[in-house]
N, CA, C and O atoms as a GROMACS GRO file, in nm:
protein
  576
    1UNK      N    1   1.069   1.307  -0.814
    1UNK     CA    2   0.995   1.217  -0.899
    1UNK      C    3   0.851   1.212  -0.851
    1UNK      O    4   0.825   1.204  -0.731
    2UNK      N    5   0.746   1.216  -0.956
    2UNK     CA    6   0.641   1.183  -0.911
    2UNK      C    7   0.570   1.142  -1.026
    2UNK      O    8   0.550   1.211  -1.126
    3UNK      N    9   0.529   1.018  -1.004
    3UNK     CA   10   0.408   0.933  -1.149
    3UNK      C   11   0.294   0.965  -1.071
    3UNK      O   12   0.297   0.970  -0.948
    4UNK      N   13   0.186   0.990  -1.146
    4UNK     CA   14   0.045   0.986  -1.122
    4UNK      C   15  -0.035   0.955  -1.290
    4UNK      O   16  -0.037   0.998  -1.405
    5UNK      N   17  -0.099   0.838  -1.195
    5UNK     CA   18  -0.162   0.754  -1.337
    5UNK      C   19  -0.308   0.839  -1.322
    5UNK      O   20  -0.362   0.845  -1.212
    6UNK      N   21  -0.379   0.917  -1.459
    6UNK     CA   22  -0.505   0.964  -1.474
    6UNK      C   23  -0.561   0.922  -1.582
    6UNK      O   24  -0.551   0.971  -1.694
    7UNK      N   25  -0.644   0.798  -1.537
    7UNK     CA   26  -0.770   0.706  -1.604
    7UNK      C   27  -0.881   0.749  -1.544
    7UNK      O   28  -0.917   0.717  -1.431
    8UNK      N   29  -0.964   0.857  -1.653
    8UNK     CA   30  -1.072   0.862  -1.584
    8UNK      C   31  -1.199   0.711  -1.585
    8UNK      O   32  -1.322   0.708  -1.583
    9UNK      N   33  -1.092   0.598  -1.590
    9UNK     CA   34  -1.203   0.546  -1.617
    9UNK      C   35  -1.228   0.480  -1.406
    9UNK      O   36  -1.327   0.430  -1.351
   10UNK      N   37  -1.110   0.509  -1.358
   10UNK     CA   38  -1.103   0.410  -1.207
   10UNK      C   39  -1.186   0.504  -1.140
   10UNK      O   40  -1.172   0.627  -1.143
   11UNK      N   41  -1.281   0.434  -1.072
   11UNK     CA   42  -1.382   0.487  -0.971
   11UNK      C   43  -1.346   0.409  -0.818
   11UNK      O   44  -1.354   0.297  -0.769
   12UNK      N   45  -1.297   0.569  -0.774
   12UNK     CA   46  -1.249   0.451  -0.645
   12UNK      C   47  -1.380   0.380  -0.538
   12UNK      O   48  -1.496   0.421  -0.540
   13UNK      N   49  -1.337   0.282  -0.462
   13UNK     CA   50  -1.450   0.208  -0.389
   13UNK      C   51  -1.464   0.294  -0.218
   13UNK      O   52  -1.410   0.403  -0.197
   14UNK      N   53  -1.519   0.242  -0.146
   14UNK     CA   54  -1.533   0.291   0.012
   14UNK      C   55  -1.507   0.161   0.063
   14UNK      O   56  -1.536   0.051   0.018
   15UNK      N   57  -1.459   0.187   0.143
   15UNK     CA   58  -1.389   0.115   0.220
   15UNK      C   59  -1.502   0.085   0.341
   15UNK      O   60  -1.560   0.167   0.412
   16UNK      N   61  -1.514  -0.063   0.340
   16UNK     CA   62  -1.658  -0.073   0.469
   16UNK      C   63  -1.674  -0.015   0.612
   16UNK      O   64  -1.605  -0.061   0.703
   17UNK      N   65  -1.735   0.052   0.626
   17UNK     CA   66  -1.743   0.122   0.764
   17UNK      C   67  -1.664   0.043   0.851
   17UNK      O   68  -1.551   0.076   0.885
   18UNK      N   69  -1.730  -0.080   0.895
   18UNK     CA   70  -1.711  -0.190   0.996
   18UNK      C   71  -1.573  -0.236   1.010
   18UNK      O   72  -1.522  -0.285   1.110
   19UNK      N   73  -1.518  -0.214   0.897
   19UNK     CA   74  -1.382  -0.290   0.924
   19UNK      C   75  -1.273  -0.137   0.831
   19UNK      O   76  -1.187  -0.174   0.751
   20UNK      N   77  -1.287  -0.011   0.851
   20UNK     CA   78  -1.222   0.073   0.890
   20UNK      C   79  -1.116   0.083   0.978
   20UNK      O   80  -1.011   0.144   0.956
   21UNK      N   81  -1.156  -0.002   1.123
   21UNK     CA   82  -1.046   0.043   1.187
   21UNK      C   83  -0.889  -0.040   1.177
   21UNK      O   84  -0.779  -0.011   1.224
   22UNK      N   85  -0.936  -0.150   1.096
   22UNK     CA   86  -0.842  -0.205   1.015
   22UNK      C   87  -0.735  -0.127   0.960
   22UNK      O   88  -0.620  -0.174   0.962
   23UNK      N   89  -0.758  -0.017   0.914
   23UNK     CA   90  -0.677   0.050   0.888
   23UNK      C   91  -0.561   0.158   0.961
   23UNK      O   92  -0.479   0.239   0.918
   24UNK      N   93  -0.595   0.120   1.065
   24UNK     CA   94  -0.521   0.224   1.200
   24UNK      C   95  -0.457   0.134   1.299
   24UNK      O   96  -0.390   0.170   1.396
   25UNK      N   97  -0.489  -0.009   1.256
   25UNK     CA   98  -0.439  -0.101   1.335
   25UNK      C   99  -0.269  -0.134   1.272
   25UNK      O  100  -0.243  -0.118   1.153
   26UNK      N  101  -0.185  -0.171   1.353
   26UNK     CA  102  -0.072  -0.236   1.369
   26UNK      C  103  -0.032  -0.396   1.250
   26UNK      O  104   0.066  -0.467   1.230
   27UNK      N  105  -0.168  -0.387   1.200
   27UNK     CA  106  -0.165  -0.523   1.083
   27UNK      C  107  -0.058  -0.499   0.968
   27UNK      O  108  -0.007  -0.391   0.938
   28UNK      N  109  -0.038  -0.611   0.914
   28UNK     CA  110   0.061  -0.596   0.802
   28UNK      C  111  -0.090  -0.605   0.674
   28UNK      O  112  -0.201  -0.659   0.678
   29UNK      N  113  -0.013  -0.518   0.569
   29UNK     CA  114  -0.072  -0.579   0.441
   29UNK      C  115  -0.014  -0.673   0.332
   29UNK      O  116   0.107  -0.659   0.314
   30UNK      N  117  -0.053  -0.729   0.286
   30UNK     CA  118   0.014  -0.827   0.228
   30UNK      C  119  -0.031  -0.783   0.051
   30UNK      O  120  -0.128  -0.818  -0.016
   31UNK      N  121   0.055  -0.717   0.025
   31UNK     CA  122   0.034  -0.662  -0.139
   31UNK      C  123   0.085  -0.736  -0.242
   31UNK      O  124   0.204  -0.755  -0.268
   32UNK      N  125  -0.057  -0.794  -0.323
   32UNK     CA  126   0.018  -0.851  -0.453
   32UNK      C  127   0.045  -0.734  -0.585
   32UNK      O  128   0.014  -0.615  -0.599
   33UNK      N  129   0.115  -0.830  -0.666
   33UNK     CA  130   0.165  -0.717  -0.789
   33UNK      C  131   0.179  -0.829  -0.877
   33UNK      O  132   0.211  -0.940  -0.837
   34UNK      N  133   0.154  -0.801  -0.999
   34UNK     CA  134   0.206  -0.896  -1.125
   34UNK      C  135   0.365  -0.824  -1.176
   34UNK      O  136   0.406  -0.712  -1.203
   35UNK      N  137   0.426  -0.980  -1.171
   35UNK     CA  138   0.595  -0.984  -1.239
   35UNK      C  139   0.588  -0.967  -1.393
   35UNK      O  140   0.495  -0.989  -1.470
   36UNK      N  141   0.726  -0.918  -1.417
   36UNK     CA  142   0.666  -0.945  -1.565
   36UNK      C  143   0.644  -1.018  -1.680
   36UNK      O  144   0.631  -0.989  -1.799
   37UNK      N  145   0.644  -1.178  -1.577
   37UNK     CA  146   0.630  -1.294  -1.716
   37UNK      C  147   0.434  -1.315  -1.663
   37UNK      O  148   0.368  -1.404  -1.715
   38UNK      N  149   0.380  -1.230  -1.571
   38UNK     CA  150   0.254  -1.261  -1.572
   38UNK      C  151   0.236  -1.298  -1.414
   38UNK      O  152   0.142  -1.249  -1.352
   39UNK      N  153   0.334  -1.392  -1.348
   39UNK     CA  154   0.297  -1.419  -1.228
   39UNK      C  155   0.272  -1.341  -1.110
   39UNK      O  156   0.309  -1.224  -1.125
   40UNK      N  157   0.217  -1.368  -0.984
   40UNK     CA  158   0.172  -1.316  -0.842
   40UNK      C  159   0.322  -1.292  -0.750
   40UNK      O  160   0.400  -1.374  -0.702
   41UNK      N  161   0.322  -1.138  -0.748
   41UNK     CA  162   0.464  -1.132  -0.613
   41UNK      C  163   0.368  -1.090  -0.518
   41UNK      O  164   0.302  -0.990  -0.545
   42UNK      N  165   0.344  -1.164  -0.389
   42UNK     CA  166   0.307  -1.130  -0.274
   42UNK      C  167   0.393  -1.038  -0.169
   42UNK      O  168   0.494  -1.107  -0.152
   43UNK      N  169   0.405  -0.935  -0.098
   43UNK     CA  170   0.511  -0.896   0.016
   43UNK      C  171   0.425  -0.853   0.123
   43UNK      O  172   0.334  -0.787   0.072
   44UNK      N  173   0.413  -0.859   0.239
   44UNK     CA  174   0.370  -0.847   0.349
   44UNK      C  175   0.418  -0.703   0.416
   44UNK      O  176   0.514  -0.703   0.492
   45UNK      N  177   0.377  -0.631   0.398
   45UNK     CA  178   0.401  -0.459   0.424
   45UNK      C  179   0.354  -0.412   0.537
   45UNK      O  180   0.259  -0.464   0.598
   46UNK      N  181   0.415  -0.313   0.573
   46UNK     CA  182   0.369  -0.170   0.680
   46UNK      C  183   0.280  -0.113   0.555
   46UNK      O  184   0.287  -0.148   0.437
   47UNK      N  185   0.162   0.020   0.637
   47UNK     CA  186   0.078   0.028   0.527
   47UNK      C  187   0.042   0.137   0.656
   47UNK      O  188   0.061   0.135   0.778
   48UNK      N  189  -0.028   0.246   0.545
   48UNK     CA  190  -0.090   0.387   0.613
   48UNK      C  191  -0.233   0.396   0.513
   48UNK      O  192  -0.264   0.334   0.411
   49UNK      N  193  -0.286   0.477   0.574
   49UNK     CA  194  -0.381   0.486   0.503
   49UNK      C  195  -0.453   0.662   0.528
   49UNK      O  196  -0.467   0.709   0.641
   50UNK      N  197  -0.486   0.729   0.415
   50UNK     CA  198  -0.528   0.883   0.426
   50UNK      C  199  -0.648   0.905   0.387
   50UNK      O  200  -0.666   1.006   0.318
   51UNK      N  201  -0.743   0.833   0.414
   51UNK     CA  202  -0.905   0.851   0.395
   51UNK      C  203  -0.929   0.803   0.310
   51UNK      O  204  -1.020   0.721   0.320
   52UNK      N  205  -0.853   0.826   0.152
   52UNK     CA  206  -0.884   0.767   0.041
   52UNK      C  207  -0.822   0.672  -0.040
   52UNK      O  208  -0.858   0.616  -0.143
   53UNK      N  209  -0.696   0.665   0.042
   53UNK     CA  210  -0.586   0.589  -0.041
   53UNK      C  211  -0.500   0.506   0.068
   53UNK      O  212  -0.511   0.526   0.189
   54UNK      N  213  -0.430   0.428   0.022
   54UNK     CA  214  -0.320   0.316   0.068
   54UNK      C  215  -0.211   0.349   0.057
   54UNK      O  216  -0.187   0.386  -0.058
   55UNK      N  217  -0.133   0.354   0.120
   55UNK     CA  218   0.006   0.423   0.112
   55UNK      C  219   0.113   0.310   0.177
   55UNK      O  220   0.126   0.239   0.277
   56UNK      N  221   0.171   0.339   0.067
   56UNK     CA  222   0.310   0.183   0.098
   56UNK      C  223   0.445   0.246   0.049
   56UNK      O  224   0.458   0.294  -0.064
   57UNK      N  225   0.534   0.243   0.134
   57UNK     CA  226   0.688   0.234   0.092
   57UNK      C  227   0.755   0.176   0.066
   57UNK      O  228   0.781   0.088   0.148
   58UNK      N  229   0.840   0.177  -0.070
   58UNK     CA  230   0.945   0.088  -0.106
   58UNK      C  231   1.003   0.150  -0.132
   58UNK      O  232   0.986   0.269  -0.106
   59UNK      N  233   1.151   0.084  -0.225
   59UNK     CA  234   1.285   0.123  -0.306
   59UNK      C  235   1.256   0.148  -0.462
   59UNK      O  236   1.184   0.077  -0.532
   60UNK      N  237   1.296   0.216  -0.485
   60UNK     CA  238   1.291   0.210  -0.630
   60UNK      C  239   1.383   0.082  -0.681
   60UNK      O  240   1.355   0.037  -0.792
   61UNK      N  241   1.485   0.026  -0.611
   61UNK     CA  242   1.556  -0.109  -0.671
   61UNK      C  243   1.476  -0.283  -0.640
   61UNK      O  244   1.514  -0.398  -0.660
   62UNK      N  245   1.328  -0.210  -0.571
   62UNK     CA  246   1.283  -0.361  -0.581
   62UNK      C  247   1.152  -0.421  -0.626
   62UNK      O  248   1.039  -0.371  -0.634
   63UNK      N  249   1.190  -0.520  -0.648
   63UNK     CA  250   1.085  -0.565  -0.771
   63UNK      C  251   0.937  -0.503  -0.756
   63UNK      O  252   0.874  -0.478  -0.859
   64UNK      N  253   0.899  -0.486  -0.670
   64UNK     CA  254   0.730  -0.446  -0.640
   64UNK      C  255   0.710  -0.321  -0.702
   64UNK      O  256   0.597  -0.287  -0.736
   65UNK      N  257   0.798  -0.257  -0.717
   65UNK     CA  258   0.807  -0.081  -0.775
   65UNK      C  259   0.812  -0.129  -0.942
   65UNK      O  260   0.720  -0.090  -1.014
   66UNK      N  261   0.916  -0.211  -0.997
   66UNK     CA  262   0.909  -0.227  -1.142
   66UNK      C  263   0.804  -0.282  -1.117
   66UNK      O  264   0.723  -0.189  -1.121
   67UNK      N  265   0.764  -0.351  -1.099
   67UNK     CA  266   0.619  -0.447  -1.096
   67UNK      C  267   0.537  -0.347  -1.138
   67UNK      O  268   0.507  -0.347  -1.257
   68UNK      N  269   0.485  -0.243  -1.050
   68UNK     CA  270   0.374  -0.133  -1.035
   68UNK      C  271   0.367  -0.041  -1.144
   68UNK      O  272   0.272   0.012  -1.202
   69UNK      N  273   0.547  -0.032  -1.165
   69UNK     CA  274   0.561   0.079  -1.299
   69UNK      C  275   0.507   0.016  -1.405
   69UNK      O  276   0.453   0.100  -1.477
   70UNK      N  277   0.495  -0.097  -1.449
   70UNK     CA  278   0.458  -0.180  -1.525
   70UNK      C  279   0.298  -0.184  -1.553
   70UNK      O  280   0.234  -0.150  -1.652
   71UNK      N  281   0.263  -0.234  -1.443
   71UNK     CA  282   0.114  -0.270  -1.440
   71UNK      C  283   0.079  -0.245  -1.281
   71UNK      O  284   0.104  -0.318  -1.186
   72UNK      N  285   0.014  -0.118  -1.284
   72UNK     CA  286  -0.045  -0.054  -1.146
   72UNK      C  287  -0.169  -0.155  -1.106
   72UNK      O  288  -0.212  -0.104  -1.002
   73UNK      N  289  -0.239  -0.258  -1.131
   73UNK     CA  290  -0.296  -0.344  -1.104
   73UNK      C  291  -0.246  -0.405  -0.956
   73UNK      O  292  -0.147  -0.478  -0.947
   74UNK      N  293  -0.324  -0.368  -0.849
   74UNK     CA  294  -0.279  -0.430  -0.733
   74UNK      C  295  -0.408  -0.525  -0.659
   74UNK      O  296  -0.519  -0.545  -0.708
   75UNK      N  297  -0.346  -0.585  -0.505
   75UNK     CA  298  -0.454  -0.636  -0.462
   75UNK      C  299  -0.406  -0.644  -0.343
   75UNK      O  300  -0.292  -0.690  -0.338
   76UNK      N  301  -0.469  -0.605  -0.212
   76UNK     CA  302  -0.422  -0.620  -0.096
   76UNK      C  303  -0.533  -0.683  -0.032
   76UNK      O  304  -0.655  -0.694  -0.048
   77UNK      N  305  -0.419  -0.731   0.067
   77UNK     CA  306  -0.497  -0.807   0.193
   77UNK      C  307  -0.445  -0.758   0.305
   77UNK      O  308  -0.325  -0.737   0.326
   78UNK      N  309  -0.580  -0.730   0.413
   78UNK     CA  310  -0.510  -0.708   0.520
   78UNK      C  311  -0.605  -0.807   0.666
   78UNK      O  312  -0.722  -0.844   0.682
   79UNK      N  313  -0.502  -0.814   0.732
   79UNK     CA  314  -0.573  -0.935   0.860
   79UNK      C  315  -0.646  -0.867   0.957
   79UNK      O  316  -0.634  -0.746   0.934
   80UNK      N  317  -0.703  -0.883   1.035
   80UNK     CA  318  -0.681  -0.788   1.156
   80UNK      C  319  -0.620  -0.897   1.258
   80UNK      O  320  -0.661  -1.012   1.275
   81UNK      N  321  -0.501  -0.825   1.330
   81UNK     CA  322  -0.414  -0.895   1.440
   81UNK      C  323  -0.471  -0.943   1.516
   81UNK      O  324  -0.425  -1.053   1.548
   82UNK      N  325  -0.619  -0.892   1.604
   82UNK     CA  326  -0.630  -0.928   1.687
   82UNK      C  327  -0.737  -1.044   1.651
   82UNK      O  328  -0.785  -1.096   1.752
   83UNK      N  329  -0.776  -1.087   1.548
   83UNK     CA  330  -0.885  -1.178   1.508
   83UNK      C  331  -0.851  -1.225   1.347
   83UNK      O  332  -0.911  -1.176   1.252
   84UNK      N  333  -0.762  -1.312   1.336
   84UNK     CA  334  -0.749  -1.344   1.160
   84UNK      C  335  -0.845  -1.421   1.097
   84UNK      O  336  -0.821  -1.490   0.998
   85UNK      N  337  -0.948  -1.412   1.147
   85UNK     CA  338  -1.050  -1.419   1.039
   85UNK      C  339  -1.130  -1.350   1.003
   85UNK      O  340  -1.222  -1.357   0.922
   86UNK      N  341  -1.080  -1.255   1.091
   86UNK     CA  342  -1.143  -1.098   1.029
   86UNK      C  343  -1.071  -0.996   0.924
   86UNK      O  344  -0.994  -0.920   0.982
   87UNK      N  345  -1.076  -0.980   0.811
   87UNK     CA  346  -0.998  -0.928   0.711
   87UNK      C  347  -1.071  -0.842   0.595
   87UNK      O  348  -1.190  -0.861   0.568
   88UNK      N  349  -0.978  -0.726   0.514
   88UNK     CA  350  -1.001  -0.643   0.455
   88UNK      C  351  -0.970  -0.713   0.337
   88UNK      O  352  -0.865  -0.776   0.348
   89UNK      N  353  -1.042  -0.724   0.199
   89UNK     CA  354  -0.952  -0.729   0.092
   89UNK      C  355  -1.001  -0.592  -0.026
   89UNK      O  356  -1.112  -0.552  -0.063
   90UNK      N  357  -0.872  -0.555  -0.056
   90UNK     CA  358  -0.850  -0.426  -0.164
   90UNK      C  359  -0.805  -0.476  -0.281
   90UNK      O  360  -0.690  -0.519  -0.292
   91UNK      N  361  -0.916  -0.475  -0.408
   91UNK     CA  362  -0.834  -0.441  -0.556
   91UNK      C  363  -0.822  -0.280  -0.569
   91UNK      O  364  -0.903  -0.194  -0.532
   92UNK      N  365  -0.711  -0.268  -0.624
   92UNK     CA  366  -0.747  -0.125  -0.641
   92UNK      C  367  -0.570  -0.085  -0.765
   92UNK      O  368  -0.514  -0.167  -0.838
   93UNK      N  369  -0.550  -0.001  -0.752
   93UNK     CA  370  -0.471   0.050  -0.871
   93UNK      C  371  -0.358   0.176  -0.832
   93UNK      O  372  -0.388   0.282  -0.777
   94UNK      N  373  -0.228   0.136  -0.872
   94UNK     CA  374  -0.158   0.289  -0.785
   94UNK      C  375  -0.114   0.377  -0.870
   94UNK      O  376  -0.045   0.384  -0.971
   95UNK      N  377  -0.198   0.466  -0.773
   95UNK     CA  378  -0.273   0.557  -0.885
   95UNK      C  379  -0.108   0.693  -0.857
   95UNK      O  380  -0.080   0.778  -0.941
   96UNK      N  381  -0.065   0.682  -0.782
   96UNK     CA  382   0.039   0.811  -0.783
   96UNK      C  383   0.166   0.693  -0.713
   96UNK      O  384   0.154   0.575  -0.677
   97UNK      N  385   0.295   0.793  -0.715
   97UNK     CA  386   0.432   0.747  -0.677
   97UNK      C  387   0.498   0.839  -0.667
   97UNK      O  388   0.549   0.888  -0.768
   98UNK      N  389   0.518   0.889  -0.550
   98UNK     CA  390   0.625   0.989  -0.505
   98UNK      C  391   0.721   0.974  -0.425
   98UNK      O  392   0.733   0.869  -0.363
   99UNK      N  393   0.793   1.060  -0.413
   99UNK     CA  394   0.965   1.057  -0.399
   99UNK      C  395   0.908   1.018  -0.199
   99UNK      O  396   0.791   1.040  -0.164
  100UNK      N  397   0.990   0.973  -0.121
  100UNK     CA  398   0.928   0.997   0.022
  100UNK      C  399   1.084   1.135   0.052
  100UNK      O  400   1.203   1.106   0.052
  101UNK      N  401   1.034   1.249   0.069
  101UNK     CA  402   1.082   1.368   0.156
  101UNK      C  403   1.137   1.348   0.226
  101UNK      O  404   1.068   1.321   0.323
  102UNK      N  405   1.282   1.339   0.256
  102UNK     CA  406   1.318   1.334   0.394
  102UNK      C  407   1.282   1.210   0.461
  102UNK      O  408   1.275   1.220   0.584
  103UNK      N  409   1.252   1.070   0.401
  103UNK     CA  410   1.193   0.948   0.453
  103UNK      C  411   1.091   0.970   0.538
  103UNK      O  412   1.086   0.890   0.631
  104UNK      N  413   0.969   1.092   0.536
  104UNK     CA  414   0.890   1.146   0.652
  104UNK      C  415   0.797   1.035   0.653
  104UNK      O  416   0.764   0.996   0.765
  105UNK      N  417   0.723   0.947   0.502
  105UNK     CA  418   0.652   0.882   0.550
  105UNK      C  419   0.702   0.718   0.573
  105UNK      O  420   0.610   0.647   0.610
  106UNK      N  421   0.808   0.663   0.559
  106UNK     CA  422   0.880   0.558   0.610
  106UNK      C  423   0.891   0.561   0.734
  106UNK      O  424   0.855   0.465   0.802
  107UNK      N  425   0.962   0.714   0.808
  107UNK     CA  426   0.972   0.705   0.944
  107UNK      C  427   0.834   0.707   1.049
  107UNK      O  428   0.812   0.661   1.161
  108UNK      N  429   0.757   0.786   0.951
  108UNK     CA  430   0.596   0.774   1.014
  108UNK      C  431   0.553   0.642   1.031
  108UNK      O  432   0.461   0.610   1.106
  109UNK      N  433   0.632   0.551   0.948
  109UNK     CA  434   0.569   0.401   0.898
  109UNK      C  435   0.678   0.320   1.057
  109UNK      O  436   0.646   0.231   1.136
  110UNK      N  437   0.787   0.391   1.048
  110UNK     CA  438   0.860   0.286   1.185
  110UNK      C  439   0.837   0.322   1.347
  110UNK      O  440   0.889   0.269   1.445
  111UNK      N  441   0.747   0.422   1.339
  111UNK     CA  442   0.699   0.508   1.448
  111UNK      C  443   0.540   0.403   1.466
  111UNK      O  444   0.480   0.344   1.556
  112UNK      N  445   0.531   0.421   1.369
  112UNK     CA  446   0.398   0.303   1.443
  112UNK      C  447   0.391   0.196   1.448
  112UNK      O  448   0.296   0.141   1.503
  113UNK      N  449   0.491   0.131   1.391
  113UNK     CA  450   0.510  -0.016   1.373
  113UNK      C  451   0.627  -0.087   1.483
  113UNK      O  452   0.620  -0.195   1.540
  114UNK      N  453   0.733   0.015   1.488
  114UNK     CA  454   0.835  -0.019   1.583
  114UNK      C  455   0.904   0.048   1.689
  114UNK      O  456   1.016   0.020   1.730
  115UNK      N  457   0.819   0.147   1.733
  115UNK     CA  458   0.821   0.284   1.766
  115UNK      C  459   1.029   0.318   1.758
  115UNK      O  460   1.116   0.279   1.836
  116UNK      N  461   1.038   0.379   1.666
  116UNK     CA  462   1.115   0.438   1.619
  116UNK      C  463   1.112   0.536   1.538
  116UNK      O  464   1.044   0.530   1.436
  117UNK      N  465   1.192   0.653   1.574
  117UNK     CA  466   1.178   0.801   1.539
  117UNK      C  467   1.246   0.797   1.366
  117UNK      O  468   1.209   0.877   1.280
  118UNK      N  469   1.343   0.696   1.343
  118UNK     CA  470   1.411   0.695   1.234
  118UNK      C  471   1.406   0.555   1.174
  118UNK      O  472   1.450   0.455   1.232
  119UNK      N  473   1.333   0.554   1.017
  119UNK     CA  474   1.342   0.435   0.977
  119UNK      C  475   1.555   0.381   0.957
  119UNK      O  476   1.643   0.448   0.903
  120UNK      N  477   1.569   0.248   1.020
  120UNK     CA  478   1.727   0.241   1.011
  120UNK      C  479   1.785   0.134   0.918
  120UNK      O  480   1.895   0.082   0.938
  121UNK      N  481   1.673   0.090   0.773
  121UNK     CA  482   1.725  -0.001   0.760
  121UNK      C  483   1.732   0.044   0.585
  121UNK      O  484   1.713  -0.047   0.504
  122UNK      N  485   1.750   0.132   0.554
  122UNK     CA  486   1.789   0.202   0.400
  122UNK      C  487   1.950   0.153   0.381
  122UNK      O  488   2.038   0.169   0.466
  123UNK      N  489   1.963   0.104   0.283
  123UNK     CA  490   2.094   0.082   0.222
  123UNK      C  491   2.163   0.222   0.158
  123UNK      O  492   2.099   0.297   0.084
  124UNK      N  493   2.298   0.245   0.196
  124UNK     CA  494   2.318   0.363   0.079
  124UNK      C  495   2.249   0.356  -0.090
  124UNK      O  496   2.207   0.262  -0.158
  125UNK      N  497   2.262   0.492  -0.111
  125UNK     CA  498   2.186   0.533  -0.240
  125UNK      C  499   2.025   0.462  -0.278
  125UNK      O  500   1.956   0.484  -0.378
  126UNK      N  501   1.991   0.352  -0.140
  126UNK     CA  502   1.838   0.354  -0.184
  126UNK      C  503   1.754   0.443  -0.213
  126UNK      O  504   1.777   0.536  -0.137
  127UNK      N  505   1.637   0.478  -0.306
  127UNK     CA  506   1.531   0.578  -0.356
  127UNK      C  507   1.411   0.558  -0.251
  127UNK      O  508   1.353   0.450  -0.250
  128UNK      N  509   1.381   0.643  -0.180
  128UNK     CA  510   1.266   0.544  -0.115
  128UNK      C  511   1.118   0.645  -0.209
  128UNK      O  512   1.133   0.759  -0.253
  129UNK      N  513   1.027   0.587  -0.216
  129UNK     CA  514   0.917   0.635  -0.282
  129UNK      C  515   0.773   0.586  -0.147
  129UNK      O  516   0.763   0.514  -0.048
  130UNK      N  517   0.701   0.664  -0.214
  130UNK     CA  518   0.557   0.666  -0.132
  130UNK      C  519   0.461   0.589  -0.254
  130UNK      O  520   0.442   0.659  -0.354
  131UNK      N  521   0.412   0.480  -0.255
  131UNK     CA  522   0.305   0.446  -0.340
  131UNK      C  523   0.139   0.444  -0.307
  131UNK      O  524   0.093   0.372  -0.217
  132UNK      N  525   0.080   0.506  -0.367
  132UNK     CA  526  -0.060   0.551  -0.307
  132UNK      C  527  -0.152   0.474  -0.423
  132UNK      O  528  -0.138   0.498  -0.543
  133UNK      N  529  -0.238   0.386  -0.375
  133UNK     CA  530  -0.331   0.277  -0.386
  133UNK      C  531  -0.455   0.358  -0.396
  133UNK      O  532  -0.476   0.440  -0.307
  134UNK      N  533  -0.552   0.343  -0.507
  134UNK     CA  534  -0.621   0.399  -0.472
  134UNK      C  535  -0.752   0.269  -0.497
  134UNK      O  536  -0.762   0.221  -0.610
  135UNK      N  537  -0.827   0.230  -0.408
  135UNK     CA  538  -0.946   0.105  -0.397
  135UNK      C  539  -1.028   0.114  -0.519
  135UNK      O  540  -1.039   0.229  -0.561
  136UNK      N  541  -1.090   0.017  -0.591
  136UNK     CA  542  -1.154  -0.001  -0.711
  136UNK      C  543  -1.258  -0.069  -0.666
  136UNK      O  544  -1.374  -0.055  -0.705
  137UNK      N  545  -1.196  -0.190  -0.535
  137UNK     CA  546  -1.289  -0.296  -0.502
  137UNK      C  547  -1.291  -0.323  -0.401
  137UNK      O  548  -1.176  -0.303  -0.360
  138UNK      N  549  -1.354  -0.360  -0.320
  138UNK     CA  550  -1.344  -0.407  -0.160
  138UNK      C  551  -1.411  -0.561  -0.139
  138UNK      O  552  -1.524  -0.582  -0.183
  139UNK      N  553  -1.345  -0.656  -0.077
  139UNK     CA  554  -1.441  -0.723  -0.007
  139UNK      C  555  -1.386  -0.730   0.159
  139UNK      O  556  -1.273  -0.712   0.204
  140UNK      N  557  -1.521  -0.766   0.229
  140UNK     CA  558  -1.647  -0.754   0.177
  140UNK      C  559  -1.678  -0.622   0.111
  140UNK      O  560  -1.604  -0.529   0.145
  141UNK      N  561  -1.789  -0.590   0.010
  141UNK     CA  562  -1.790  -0.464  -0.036
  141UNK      C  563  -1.908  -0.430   0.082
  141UNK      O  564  -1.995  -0.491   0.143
  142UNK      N  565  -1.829  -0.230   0.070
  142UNK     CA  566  -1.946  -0.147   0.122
  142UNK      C  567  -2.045  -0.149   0.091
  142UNK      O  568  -2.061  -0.178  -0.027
  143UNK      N  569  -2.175  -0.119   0.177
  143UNK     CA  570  -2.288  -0.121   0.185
  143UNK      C  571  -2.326   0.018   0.198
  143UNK      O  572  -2.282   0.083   0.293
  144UNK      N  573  -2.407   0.074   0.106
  144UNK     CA  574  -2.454   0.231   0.123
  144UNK      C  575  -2.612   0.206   0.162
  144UNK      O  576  -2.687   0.301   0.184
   0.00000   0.00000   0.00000
């Protein structure tokens, strides 16, 4: 399986120099999604990041995935651990959804988060997918 949404209208954002390393840090993100009577699902995530995009794993059986299939409209927050009033915030849009291989990037995700070689907490017949975020907006926004 693989969705990839192509709107040429999304121009992705940069992500602020200064608070980059936010992204390599051990922080959770906390990703909203709209349900489908309109309201805010918040979940507090493991989160990767590949220069240009946000990368989050779920199930295909839980709500944040119908959520996304629905309306790719996202918004993340992220803290930094070692100072919470220092923080990233991302609007941005998910822009692709792929199958995760072999759980390579889940287990990549429990290797840095819990150092464990094997993510262990998949239910039989869960789908796991890779969702890739791609930034629209930043605050604070970059400065060129």
């Amino acid at each position: 399986m693989s969705t990839q949404t192509t709107d040429p209208t999304i121009r992705p954002a940069q992500i602020p120099e200064e608070l980059r390393d936010l992204l390599d840090k051990k922080g959770f993100a906390h990703l909203a999604t709209l349900r489908p009577d309109g309201s805010p699902q918040s979940t507090p995530m493991w989160y990767g990041f590949d220069g240009g995009t946000l990368l989050f794993s779920t199930t295909t059986g839980r709500q944040k995935y119908r959520n996304v299939t629905a309306n790719p409209q996202v918004a993340v927050s992220i803290l930094d651990p070692e100072d919470p009033y220092r923080y990233l915030e991302i609007r941005g849009v998910v822009t692709q959804i792929d199958d995760d291989e072999g759980n390579a990037f889940i287990n990549s995700m429990a290797k840095k988060y819990r150092d464990l070689d094997v993510y262990p907490w998949d239910g039989p017949g869960d789908h796991r997918v890779v969702m890739r975020v791609t930034p629209v907006r930043t605050y604070p926004p970059a400065t060129r």
